[in-house]
PQR file of N, CA, C, O and H, with PARSE charges and radii, in Angstrom:
ATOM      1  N   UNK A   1       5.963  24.963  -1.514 -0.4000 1.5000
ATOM      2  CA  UNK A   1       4.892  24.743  -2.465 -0.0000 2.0000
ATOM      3  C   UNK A   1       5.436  24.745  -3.889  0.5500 1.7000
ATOM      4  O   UNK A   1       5.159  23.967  -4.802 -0.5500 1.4000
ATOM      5  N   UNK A   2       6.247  25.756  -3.884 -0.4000 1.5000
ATOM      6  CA  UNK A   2       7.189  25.821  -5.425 -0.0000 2.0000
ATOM      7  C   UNK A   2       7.649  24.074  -5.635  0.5500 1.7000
ATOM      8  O   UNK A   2       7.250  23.477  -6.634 -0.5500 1.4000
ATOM      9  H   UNK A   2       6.473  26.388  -3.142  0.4000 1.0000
ATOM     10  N   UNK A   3       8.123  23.688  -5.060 -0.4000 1.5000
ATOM     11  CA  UNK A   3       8.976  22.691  -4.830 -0.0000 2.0000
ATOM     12  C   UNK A   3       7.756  21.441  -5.364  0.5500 1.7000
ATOM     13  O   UNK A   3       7.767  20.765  -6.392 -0.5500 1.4000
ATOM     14  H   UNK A   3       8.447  24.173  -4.248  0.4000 1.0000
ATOM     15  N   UNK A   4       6.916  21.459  -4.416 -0.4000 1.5000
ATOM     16  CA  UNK A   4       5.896  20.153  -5.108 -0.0000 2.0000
ATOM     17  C   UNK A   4       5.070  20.447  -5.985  0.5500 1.7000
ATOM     18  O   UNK A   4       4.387  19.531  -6.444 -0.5500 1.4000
ATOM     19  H   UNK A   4       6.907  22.009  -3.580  0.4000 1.0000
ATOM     20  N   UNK A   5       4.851  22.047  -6.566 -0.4000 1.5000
ATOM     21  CA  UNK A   5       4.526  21.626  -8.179 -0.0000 2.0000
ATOM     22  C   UNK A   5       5.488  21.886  -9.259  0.5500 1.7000
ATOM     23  O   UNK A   5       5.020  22.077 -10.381 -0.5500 1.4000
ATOM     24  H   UNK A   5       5.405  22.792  -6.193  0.4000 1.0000
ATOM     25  N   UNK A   6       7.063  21.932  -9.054 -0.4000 1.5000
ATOM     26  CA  UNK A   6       7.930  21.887 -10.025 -0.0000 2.0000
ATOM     27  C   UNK A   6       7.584  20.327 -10.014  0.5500 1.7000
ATOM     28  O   UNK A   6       6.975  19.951 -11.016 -0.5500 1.4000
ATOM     29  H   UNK A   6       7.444  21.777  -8.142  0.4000 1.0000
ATOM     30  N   UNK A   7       7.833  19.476  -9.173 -0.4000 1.5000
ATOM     31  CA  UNK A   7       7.770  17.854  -9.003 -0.0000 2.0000
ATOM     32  C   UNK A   7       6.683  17.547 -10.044  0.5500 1.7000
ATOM     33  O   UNK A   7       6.753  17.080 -11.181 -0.5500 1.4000
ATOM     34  H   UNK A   7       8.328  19.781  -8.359  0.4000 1.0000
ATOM     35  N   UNK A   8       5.850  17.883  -9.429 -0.4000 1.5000
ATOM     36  CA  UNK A   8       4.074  17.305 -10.047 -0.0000 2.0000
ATOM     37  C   UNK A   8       4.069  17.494 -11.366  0.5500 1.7000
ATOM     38  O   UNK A   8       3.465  16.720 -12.108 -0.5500 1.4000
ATOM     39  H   UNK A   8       5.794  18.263  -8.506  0.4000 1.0000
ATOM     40  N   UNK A   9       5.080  19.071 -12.038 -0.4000 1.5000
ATOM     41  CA  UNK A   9       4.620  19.269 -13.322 -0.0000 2.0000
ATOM     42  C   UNK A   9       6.088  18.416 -14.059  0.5500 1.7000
ATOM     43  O   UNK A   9       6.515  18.451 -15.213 -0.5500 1.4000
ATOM     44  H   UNK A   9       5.571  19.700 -11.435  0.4000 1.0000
ATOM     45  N   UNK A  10       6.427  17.919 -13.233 -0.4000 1.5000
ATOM     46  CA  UNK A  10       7.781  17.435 -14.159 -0.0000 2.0000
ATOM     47  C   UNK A  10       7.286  16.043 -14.842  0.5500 1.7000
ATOM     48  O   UNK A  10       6.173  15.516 -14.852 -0.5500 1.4000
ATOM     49  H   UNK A  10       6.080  17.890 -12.295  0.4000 1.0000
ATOM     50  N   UNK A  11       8.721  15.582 -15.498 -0.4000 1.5000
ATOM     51  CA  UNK A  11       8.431  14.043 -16.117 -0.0000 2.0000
ATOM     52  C   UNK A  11       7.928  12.881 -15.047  0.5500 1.7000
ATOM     53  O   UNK A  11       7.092  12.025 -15.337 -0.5500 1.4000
ATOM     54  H   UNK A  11       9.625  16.010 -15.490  0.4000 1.0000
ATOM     55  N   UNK A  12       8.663  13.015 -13.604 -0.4000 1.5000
ATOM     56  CA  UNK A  12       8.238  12.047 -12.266 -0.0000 2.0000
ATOM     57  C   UNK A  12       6.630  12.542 -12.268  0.5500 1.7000
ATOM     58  O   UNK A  12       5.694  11.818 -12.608 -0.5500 1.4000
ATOM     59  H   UNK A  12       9.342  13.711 -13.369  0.4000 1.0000
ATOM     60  N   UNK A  13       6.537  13.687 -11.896 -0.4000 1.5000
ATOM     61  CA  UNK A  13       5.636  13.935 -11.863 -0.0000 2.0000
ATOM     62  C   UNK A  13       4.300  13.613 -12.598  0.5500 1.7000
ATOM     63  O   UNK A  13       3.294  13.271 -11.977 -0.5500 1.4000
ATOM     64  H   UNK A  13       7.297  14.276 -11.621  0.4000 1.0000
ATOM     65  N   UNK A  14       4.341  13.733 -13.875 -0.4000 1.5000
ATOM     66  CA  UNK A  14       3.360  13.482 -14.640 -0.0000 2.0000
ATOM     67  C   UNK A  14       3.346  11.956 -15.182  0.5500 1.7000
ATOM     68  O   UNK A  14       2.380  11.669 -15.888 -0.5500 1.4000
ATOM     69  H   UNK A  14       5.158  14.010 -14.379  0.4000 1.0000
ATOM     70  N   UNK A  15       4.322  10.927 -14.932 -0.4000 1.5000
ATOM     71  CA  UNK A  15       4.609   9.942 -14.567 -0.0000 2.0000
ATOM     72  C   UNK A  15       3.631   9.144 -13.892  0.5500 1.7000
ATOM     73  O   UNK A  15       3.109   8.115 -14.323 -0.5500 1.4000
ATOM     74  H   UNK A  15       5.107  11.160 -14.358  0.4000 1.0000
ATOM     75  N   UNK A  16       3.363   9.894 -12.436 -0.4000 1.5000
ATOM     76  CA  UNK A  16       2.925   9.785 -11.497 -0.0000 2.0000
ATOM     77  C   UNK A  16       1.239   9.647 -12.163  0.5500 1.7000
ATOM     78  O   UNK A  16       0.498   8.669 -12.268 -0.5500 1.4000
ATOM     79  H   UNK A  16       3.786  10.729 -12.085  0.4000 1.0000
ATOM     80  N   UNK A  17       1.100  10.780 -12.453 -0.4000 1.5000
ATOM     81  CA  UNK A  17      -0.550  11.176 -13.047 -0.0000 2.0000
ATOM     82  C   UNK A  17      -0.749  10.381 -13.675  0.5500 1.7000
ATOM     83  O   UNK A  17      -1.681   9.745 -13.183 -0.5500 1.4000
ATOM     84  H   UNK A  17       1.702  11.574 -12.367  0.4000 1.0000
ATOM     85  N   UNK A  18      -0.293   9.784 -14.923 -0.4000 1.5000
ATOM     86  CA  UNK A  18      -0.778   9.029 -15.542 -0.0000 2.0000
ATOM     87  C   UNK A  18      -1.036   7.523 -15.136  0.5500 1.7000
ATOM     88  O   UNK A  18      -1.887   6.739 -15.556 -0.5500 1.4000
ATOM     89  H   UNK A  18       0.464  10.300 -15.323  0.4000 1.0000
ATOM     90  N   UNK A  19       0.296   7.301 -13.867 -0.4000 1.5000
ATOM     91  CA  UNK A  19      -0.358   6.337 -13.316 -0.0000 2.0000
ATOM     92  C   UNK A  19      -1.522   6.054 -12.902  0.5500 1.7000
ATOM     93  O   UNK A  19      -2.052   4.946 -12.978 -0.5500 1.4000
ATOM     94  H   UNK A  19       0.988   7.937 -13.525  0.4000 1.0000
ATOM     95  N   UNK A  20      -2.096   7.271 -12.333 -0.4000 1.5000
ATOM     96  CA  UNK A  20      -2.920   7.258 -11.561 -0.0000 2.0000
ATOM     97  C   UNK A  20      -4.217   7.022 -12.267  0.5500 1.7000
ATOM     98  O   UNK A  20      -5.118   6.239 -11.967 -0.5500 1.4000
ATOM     99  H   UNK A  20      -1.665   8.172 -12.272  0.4000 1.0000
ATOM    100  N   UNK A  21      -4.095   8.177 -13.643 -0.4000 1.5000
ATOM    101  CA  UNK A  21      -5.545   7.398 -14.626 -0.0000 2.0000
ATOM    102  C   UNK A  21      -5.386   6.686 -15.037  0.5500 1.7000
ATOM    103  O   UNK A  21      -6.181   6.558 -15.969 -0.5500 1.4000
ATOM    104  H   UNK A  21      -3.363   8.813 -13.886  0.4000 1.0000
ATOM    105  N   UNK A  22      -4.384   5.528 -14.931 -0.4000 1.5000
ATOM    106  CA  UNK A  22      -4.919   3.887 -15.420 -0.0000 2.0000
ATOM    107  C   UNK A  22      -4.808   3.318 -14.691  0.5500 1.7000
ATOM    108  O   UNK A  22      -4.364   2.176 -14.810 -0.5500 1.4000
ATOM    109  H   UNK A  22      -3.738   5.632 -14.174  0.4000 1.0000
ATOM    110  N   UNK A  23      -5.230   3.949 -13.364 -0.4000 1.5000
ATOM    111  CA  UNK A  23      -5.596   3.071 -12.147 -0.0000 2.0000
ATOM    112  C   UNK A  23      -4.821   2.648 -11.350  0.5500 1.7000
ATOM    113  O   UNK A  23      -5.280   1.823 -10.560 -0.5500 1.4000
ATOM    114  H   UNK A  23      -5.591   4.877 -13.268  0.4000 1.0000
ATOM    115  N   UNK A  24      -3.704   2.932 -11.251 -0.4000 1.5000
ATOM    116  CA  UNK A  24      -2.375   2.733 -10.043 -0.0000 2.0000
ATOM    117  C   UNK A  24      -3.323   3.376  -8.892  0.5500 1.7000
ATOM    118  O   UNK A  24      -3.778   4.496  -8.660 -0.5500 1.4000
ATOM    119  H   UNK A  24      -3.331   3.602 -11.892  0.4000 1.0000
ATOM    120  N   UNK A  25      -3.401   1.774  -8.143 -0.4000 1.5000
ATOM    121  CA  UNK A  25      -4.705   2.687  -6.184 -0.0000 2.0000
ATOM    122  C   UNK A  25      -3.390   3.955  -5.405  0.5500 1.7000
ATOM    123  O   UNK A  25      -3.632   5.081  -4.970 -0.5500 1.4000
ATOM    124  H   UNK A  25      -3.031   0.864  -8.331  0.4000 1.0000
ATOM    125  N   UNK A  26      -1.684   3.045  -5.482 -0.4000 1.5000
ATOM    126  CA  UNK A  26      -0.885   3.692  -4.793 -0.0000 2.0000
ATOM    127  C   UNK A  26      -0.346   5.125  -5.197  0.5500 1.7000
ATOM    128  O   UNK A  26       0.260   5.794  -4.360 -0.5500 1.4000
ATOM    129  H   UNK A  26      -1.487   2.130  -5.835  0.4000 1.0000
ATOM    130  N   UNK A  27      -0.570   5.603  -6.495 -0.4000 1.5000
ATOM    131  CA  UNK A  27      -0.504   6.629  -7.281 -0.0000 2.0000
ATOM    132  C   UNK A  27      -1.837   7.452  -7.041  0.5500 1.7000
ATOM    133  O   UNK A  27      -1.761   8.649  -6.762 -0.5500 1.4000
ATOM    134  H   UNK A  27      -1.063   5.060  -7.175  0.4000 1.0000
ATOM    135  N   UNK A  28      -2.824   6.933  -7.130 -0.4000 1.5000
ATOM    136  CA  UNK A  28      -4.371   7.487  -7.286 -0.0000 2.0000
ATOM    137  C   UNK A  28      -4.482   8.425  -5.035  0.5500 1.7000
ATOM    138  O   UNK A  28      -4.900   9.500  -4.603 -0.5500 1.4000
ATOM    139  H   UNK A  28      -2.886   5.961  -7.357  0.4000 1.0000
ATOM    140  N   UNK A  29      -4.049   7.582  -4.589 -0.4000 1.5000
ATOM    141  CA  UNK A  29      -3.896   8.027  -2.661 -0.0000 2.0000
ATOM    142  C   UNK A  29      -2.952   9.422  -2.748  0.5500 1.7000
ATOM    143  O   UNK A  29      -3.241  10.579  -2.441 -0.5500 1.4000
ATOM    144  H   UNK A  29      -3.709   6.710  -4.940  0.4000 1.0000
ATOM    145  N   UNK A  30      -1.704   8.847  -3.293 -0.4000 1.5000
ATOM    146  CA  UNK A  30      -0.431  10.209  -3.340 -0.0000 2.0000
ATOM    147  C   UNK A  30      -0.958  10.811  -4.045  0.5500 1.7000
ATOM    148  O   UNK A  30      -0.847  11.910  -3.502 -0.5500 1.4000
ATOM    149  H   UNK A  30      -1.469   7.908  -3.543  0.4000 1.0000
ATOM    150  N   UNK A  31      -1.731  11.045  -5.290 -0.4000 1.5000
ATOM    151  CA  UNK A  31      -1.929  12.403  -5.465 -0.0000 2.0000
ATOM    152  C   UNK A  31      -3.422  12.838  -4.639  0.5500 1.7000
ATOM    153  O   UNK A  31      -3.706  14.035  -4.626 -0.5500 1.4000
ATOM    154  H   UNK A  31      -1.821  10.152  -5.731  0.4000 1.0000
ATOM    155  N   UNK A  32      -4.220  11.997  -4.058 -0.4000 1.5000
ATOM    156  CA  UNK A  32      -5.439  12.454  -3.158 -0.0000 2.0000
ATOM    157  C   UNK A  32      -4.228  13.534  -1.450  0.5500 1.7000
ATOM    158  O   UNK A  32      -4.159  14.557  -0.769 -0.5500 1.4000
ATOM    159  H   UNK A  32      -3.989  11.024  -4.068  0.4000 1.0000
ATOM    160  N   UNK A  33      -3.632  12.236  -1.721 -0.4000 1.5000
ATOM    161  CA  UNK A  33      -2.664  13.337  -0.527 -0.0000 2.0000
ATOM    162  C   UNK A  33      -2.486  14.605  -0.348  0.5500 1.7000
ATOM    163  O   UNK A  33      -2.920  15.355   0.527 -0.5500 1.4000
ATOM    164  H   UNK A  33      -3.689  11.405  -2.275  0.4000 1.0000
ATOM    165  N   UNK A  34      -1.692  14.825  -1.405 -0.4000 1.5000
ATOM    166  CA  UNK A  34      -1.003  15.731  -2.119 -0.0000 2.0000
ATOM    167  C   UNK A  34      -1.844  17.351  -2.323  0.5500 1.7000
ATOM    168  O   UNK A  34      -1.549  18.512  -2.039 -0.5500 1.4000
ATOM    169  H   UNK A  34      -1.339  14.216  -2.116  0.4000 1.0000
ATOM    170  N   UNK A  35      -3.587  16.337  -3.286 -0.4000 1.5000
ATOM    171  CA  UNK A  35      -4.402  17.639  -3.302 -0.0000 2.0000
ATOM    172  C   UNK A  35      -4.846  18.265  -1.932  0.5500 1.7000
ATOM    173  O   UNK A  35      -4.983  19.456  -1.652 -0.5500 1.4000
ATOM    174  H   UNK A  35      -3.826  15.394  -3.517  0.4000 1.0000
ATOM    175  N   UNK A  36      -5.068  16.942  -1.006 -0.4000 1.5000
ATOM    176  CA  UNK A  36      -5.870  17.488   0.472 -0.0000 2.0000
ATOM    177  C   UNK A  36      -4.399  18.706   1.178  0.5500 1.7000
ATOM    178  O   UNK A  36      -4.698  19.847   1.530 -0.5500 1.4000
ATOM    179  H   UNK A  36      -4.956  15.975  -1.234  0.4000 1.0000
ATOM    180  N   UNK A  37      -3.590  18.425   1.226 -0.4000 1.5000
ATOM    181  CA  UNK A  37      -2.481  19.450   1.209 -0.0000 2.0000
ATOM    182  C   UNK A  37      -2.412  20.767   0.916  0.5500 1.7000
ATOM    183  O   UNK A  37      -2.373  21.723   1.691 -0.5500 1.4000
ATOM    184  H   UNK A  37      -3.347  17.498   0.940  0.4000 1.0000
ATOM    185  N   UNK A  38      -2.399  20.737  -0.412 -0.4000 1.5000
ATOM    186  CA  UNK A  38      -2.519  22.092  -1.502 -0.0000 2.0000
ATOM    187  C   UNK A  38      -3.843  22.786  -1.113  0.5500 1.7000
ATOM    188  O   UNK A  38      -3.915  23.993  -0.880 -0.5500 1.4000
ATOM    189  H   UNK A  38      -2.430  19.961  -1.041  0.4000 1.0000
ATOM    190  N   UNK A  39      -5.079  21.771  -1.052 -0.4000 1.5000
ATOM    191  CA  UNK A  39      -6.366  22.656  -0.540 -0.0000 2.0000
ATOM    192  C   UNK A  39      -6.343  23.149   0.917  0.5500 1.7000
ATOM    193  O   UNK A  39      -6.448  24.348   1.176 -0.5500 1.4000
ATOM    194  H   UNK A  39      -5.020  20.790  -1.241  0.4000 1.0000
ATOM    195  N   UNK A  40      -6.246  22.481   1.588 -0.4000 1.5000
ATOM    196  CA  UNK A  40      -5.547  23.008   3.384 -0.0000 2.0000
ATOM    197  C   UNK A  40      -4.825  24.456   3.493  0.5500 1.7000
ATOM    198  O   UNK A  40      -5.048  25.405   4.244 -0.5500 1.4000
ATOM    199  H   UNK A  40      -6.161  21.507   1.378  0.4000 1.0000
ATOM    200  N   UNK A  41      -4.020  24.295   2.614 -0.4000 1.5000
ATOM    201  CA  UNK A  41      -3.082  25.082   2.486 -0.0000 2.0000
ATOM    202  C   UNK A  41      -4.042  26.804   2.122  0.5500 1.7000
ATOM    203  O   UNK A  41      -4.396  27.771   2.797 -0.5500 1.4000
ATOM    204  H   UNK A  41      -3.839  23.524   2.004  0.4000 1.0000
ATOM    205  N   UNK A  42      -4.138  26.324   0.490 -0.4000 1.5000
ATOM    206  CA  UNK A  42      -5.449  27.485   0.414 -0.0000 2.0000
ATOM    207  C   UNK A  42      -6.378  27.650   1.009  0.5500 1.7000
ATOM    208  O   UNK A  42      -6.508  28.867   1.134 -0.5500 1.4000
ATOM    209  H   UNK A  42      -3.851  25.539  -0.058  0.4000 1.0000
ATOM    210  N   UNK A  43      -7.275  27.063   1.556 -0.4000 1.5000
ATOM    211  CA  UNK A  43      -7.945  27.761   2.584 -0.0000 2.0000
ATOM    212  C   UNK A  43      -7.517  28.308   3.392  0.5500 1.7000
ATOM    213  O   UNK A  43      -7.872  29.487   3.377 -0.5500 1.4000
ATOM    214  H   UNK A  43      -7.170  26.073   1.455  0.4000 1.0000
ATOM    215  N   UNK A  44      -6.562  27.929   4.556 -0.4000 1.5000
ATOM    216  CA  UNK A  44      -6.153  29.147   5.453 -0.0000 2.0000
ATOM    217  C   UNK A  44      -6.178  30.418   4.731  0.5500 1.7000
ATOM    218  O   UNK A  44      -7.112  31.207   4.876 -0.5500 1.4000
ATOM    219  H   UNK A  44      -6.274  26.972   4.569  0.4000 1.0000
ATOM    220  N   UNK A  45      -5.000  30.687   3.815 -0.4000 1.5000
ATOM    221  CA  UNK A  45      -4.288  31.733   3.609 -0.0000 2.0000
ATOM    222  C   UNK A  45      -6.048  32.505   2.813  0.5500 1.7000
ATOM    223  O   UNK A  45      -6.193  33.665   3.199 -0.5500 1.4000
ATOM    224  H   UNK A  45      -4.241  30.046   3.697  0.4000 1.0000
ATOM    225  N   UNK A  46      -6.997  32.112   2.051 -0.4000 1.5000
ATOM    226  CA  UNK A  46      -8.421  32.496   1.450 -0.0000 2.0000
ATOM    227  C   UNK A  46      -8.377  33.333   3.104  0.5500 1.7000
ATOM    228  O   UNK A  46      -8.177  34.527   3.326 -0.5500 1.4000
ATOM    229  H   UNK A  46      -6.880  31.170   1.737  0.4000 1.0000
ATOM    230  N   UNK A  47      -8.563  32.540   3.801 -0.4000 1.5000
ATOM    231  CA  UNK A  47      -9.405  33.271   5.494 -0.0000 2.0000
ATOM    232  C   UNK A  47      -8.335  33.956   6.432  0.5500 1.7000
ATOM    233  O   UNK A  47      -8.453  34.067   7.652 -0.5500 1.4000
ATOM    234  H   UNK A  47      -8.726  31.570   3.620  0.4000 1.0000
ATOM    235  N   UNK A  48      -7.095  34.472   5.544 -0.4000 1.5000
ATOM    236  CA  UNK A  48      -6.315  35.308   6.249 -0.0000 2.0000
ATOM    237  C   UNK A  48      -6.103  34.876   7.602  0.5500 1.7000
ATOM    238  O   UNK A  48      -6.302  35.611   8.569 -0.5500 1.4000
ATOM    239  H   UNK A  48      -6.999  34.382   4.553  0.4000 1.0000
ATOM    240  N   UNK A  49      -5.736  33.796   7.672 -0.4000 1.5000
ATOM    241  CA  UNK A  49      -4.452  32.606   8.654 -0.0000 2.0000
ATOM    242  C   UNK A  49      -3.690  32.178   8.093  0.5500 1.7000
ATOM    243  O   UNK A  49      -3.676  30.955   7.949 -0.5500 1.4000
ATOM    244  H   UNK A  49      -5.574  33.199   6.887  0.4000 1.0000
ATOM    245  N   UNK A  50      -2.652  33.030   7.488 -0.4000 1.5000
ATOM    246  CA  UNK A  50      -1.053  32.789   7.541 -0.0000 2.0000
ATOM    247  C   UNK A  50      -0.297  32.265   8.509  0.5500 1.7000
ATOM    248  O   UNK A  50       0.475  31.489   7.946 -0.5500 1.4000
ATOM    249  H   UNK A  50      -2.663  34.023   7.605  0.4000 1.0000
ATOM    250  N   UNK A  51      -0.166  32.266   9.265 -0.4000 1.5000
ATOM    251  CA  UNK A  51       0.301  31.750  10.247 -0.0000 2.0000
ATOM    252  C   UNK A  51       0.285  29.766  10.097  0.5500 1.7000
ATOM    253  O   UNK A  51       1.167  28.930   9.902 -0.5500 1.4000
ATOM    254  H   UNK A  51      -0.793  32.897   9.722  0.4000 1.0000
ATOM    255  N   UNK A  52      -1.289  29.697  10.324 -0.4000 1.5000
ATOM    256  CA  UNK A  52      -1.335  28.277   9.735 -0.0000 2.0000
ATOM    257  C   UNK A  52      -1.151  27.681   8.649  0.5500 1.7000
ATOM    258  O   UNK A  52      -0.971  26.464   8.601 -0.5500 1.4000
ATOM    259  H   UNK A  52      -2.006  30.376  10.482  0.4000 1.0000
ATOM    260  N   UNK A  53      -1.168  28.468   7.585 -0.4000 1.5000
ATOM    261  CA  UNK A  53      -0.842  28.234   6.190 -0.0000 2.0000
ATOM    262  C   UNK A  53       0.671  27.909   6.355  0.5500 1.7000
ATOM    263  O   UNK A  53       1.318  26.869   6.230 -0.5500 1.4000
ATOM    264  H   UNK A  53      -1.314  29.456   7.623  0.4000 1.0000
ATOM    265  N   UNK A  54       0.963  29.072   6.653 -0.4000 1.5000
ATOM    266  CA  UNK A  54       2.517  28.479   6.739 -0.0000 2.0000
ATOM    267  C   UNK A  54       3.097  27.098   7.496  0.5500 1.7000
ATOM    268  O   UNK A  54       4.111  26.522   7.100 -0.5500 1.4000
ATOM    269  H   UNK A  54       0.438  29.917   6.754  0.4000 1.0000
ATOM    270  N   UNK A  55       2.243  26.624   8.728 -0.4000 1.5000
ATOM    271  CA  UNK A  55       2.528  25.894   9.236 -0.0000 2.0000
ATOM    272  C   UNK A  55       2.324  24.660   8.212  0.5500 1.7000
ATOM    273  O   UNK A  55       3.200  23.907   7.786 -0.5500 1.4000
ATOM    274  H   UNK A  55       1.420  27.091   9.050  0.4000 1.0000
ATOM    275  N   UNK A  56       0.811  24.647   7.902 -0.4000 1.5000
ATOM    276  CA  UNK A  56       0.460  23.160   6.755 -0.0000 2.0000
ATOM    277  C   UNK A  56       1.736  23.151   6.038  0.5500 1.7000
ATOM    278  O   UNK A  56       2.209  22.022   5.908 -0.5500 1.4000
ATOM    279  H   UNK A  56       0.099  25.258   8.249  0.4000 1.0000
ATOM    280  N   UNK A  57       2.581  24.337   5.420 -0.4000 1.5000
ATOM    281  CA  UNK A  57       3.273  24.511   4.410 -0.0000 2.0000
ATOM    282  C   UNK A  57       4.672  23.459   4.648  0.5500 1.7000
ATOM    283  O   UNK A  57       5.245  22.598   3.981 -0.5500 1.4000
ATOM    284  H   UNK A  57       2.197  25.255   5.525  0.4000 1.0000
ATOM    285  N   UNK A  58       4.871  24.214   6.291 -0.4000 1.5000
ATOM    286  CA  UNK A  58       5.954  22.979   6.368 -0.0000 2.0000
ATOM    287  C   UNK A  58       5.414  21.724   6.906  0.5500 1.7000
ATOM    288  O   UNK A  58       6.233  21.114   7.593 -0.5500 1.4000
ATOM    289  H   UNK A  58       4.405  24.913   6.833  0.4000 1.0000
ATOM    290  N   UNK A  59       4.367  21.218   6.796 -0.4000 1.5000
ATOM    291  CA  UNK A  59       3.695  19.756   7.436 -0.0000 2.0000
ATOM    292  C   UNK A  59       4.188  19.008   5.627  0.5500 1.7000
ATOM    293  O   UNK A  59       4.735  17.911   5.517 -0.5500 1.4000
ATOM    294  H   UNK A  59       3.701  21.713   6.238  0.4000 1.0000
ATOM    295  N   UNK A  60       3.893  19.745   4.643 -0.4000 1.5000
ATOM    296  CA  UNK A  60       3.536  19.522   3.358 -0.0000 2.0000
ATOM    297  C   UNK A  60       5.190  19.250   3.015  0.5500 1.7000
ATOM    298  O   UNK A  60       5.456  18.483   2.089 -0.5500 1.4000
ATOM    299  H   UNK A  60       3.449  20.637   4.733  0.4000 1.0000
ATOM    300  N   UNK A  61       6.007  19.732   3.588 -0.4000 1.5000
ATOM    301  CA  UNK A  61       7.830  19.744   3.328 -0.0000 2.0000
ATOM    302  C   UNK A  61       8.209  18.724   4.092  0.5500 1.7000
ATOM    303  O   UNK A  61       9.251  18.233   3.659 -0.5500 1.4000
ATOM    304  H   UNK A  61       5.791  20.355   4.340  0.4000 1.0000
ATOM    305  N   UNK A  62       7.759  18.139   5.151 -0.4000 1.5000
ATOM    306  CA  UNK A  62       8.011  17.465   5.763 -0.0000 2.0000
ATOM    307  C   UNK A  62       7.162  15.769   5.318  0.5500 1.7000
ATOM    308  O   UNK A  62       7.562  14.639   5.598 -0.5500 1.4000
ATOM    309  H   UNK A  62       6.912  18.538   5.503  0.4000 1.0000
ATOM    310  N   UNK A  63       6.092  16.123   4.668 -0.4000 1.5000
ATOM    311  CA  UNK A  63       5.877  14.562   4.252 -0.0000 2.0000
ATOM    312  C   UNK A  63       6.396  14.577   2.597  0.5500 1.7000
ATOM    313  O   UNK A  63       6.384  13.521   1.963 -0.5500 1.4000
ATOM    314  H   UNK A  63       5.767  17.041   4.441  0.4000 1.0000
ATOM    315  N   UNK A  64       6.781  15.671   2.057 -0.4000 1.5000
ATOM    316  CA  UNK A  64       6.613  15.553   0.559 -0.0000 2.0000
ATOM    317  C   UNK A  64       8.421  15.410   0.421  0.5500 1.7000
ATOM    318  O   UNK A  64       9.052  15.171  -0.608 -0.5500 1.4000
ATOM    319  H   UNK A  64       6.791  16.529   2.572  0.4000 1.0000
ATOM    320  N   UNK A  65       8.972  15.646   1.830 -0.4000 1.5000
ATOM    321  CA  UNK A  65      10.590  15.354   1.018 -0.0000 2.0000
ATOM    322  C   UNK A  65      11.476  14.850   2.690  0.5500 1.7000
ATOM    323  O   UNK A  65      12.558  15.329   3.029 -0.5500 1.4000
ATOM    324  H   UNK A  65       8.459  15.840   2.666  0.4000 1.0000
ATOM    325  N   UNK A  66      10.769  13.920   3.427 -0.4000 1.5000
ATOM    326  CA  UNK A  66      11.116  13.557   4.765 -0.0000 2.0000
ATOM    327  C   UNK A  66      12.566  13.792   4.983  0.5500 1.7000
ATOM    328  O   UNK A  66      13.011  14.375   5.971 -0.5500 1.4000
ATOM    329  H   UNK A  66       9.890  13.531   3.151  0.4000 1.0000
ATOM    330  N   UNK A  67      13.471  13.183   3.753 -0.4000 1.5000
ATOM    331  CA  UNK A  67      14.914  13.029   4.136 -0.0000 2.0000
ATOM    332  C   UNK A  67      15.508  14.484   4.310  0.5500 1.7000
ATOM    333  O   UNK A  67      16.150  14.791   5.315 -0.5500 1.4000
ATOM    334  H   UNK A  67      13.109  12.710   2.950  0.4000 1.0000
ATOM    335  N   UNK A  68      15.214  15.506   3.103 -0.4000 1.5000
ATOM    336  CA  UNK A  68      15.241  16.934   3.580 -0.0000 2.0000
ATOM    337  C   UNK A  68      15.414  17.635   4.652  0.5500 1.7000
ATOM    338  O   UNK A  68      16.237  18.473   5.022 -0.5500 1.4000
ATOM    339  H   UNK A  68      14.692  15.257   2.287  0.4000 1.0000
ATOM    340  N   UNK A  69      14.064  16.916   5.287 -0.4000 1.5000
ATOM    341  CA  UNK A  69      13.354  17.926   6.481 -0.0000 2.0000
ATOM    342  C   UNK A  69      14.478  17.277   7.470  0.5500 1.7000
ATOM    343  O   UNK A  69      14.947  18.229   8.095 -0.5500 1.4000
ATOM    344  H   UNK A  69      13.396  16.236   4.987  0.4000 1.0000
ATOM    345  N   UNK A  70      14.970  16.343   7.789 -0.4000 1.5000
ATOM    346  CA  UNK A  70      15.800  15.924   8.613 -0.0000 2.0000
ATOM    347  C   UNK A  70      16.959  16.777   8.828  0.5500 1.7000
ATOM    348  O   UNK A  70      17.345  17.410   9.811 -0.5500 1.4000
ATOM    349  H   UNK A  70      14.590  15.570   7.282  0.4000 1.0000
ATOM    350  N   UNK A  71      17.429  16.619   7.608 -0.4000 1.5000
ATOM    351  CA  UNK A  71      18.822  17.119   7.235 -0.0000 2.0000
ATOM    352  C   UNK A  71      18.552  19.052   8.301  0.5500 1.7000
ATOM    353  O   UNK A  71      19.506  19.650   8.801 -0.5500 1.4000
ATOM    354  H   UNK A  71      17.116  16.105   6.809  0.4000 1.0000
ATOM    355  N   UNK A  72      17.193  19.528   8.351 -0.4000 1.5000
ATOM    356  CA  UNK A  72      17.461  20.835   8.269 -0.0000 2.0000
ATOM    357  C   UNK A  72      16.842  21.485   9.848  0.5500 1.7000
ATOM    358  O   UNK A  72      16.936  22.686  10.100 -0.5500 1.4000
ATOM    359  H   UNK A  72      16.418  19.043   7.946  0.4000 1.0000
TER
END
């Protein structure tokens, strides 16, 4: 999670955002992605399912950095 909001808050990152408010559709999806992720994520862990939290966590490592997840 560290990992995709160092990204999000960086220069790519905010890059990204601004695409998205002037209307980039393919920018405007990745960050709809991205939030449905981060909210998934918080809810489990809100309703004390860690377990699944953690799991979304690596679903979220695995689409947010594919070549990574390979490597490991």
């Amino acid at each position: 999670m560290r990992r995709c909001y160092q990204w999000l808050y960086s220069k790519n990152g905010l890059g990204l955002v601004a695409a998205a408010d002037e209307g980039d559709v393919q920018c405007k999806e990745l960050l709809r992605k991205l939030n449905t992720h981060i909210n998934t994520i918080e809810f489990w862990q809100l309703n004390d399912r860690f377990d699944r939290a953690h799991y979304e966590v690596e679903q979220l490592k695995v689409w947010f950095n594919p070549i990574m997840s390979k490597e490991h």
